[in-house]
C-alpha positions in Angstrom: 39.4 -13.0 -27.7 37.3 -15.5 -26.7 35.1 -15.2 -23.6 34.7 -19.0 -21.7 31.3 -17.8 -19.9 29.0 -20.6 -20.5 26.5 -19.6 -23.2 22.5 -19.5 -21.7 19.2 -19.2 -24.0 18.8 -15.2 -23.4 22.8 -15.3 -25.2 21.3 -16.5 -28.0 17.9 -14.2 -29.4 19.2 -14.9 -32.8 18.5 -18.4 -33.0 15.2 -17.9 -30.9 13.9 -15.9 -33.1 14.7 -18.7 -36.3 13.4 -20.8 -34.7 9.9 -19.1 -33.9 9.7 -17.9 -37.7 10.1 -21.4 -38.7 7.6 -22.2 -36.2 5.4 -19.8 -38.4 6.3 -21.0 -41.4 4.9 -24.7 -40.4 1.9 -23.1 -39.0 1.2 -21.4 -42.3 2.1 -24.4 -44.2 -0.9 -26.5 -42.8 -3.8 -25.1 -44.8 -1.3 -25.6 -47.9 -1.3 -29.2 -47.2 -4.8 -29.6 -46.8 -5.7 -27.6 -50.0 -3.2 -29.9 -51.4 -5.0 -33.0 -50.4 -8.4 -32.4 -51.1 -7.8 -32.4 -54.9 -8.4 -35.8 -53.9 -11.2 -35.8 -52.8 -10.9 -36.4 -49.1 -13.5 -35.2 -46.8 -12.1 -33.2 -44.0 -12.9 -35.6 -40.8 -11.2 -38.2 -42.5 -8.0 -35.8 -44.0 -7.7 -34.3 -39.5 -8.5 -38.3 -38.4 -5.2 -39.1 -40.2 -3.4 -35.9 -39.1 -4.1 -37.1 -35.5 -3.4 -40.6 -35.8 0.2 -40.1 -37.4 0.7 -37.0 -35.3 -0.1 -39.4 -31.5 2.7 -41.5 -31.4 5.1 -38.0 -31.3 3.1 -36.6 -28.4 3.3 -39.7 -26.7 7.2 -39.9 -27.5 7.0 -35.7 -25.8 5.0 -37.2 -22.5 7.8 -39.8 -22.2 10.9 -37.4 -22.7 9.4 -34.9 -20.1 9.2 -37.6 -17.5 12.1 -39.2 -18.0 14.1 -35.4 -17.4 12.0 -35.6 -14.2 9.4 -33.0 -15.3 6.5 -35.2 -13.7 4.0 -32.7 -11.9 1.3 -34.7 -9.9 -2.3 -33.1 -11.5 -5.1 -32.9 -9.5 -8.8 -34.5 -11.0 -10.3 -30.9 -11.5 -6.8 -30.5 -13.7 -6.6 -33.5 -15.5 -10.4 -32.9 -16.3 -9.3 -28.7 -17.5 -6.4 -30.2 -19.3 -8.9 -32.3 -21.5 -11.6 -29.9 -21.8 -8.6 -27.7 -23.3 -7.4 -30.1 -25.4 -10.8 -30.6 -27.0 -11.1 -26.7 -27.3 -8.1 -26.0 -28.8 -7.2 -28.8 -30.7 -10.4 -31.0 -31.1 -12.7 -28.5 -32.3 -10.6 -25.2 -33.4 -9.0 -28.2 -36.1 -12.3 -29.7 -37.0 -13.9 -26.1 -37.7 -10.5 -25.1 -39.2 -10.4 -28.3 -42.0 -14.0 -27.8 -42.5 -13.9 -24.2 -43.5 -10.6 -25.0 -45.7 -13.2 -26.7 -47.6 -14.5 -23.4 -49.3 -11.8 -20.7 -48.3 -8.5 -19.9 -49.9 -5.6 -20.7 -47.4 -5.0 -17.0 -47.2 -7.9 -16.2 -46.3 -8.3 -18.8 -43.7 -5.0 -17.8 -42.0 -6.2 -14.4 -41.7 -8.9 -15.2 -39.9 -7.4 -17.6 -37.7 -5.2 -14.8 -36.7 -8.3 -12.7 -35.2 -7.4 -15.2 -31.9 -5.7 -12.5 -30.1 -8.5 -9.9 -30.5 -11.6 -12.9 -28.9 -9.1 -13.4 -26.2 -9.4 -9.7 -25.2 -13.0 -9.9 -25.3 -13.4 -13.9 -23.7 -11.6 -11.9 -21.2 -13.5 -9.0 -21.0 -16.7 -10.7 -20.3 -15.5 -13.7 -18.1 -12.8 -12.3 -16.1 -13.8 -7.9 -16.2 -10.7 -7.0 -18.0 -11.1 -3.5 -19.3 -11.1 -2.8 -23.0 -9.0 0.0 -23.7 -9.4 2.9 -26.7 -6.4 0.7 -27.7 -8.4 -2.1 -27.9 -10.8 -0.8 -29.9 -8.6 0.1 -32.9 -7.1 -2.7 -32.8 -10.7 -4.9 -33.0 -11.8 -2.1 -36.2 -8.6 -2.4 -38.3 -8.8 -6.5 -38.0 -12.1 -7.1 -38.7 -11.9 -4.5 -41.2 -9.4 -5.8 -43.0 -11.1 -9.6 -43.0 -13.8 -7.6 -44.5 -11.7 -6.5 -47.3 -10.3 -9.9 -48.1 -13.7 -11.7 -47.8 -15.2 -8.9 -49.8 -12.2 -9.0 -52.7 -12.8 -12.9 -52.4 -16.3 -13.1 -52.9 -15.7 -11.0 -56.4 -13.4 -13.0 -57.9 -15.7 -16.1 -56.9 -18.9 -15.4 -56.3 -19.5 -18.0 -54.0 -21.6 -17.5 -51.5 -20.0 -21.1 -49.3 -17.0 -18.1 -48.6 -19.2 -16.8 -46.2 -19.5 -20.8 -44.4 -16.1 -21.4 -44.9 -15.7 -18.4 -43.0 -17.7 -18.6 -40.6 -16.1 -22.2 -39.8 -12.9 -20.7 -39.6 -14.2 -18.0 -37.2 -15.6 -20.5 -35.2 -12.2 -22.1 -34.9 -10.3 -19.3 -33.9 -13.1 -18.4 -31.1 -12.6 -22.2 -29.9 -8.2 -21.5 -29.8 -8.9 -18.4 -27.9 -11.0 -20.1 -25.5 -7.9 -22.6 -25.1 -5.6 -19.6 -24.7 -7.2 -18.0 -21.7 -8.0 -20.9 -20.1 -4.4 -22.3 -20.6 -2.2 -19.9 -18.6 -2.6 -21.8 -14.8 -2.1 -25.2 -16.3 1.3 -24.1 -18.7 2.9 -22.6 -15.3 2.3 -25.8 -13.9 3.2 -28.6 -16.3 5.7 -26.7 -18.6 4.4 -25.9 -22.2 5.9 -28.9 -23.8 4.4 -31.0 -21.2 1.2 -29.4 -21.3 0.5 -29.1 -25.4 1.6 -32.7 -25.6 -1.2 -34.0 -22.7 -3.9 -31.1 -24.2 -3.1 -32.6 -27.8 -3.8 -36.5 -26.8 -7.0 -35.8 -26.0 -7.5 -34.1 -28.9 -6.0 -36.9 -31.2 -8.4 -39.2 -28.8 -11.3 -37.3 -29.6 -10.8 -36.9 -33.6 -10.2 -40.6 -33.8 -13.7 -41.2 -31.9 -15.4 -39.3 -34.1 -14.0 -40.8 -37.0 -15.2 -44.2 -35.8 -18.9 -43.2 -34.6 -19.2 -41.4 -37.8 -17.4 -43.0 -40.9 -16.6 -46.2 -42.0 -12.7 -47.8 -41.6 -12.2 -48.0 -44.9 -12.3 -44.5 -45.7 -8.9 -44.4 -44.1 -7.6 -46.2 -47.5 -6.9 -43.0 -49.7 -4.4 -42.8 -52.5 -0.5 -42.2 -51.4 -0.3 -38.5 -51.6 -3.1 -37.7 -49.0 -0.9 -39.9 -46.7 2.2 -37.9 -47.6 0.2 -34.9 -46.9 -1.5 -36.0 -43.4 2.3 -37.4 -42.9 3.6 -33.6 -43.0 1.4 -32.0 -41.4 1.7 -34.2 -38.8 5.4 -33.4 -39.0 5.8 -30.0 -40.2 2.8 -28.5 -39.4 1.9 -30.0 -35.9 4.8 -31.6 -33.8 8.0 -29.6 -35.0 6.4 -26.0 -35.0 4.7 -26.8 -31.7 8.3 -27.8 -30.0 10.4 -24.8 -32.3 7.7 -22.3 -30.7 8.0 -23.5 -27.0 12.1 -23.4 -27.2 11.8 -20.1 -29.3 9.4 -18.6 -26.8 11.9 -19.6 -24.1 14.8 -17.9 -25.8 13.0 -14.5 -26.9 10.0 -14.6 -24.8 6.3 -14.6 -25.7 5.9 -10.5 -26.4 8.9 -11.1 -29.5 7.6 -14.4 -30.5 3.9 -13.1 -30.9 5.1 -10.1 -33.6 8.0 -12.7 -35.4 4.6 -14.5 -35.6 3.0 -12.1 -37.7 5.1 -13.3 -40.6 2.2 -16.4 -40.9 -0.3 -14.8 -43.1 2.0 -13.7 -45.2 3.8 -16.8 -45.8 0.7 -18.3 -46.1 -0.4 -16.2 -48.7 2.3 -16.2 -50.8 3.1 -20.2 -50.6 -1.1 -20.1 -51.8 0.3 -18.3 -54.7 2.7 -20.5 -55.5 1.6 -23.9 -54.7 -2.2 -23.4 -55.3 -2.3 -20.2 -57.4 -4.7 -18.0 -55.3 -4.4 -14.4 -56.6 -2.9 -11.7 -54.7 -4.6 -8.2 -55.7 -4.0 -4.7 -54.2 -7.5 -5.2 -52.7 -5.9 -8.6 -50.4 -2.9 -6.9 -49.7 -4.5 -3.8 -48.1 -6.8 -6.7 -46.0 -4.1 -8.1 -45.0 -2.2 -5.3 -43.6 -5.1 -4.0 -41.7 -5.3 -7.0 -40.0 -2.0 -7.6 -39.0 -1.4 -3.6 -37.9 -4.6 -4.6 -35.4 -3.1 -8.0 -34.6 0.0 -6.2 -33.4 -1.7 -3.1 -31.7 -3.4 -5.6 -29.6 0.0 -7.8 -29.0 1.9 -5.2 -27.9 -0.1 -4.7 -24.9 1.7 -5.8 -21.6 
């Protein structure tokens, strides 16, 4: 009844693809938890300083494991150098611009926006390396940013707050900065292994948050009251190191084209957990934003 072939990661799509929607889910949780922590009052260097610090110790735990299963690469100084400048692209400064525009966005709204990556990495590509942008393309780029503008426009009604627009534009700002690390990560992933790679790009991210920190605020501002450090504790858990390892193995069970649409599920979850954890409305208006933007999000993933 039974067969006794020995079972491989493309037997098993099932469990790649739970474990790339949980990724998601820990993804979307993230601006949750810093919502959730600046009720008290935290600024947002401070809130990401402690993400990083309590988040090192489990990429330097990743480094170890890889080269004790033999997974050392020898990197060149030009890669070493890439591998930091990536870090610091997509970790440094796509989180700092990220926790800074959380500051005066709803966490729906920042996810959405966040999720424009895919359409700068067409263009970053377009203008640095002469890819062609197709008609397929260009739908794609009109229903996103069409439907941000619907979700910006049905937030700036309910709020009248004109910071939406900088919050943003912040969180615009970081997803340029993760598509920059995107293109610029494919050489260095093929060479170290994703694992490998995320854990040495997000030291020198953690490296650079905690430098700032210290240049720019005083120590004692890392003494906040117990829940922020239960917050920065799970994101640096559930929102950083566990999604980052469930997406690489998920990736390598169902592939990168399936993981990118099971990924789609993020702004949604992310909405509705801001509905039920920080009671941000959800209107006909937000919905209709939000599907525009995913429907261009996937026209553009689908592309080979």
């Amino acid at each position: 009844m039974f067969s006794n072939r020995r079972l491989t990661a493309t037997d098993s799509p099932l469990l790649g693809q739970i474990l790339v929607l949980l990724a998601a889910t820990g993804f979307s949780a993230k601006a949750i938890l810093v919502k959730l922590a600046y009720v008290y009052h935290v600024n947002a260097v401070t809130l990401l300083a402690l993400r990083m610090l309590l988040s090192l110790p489990f990429f330097l735990a990743m480094v170890l494991w890889s080269r004790r299963q033999g997974q050392e690469t020898p990197l060149t100084r030009r890669e070493w150098v890439l591998v930091g400048v990536m870090g610091l692209s997509g970790y440094y400064l796509a989180s700092l611009f990220d926790f800074l525009g959380l500051q005066y966005i709803s966490a729906g709204l920042e996810r959405l926006i966040l999720f424009l990556y895919p359409t700068f990495v067409v263009m970053i590509s377009a203008v640095f390396f002469h890819r062609r942008i197709t008609r397929r393309d260009v739908i794609a780029l009109l229903l996103s940013y069409a439907g941000i503008a619907l979700v910006v426009w049905h937030d700036l009604k309910i709020n009248h707050d004109k910071d939406i627009v900088l919050g943003g534009l912040l969180v615009l700002a970081s997803a340029i900065f993760f598509a920059v690390y995107m293109v610029g990560s494919g050489a260095l992933v093929q060479k170290l292994g994703s694992m490998r790679y995320t854990a040495y790009a997000s030291i020198a991210s953690c490296l650079a948050v905690i430098l700032q920190f210290v240049l720019t605020h005083d120590i004692k501002e890392l003494e906040q009251p117990m829940p922020v450090y239960g917050y920065a504790l799970a994101m640096a858990i559930f929102s950083t190191v566990l999604p980052v390892l469930l997406m690489s193995e998920g990736i390598r069970r169902v592939g990168s084209s399936a993981a990118s649409m099971i990924g789609t599920v993020g702004p949604v979850l992310t909405i509705g957990m801001g509905y039920a954890f920080l009671h941000e409305s959800v209107t006909l208006l937000q919905t209709a934003g939000v599907i525009l933007v995913l429907a261009g999000v996937v026209v553009i993933s689908r592309q080979k």
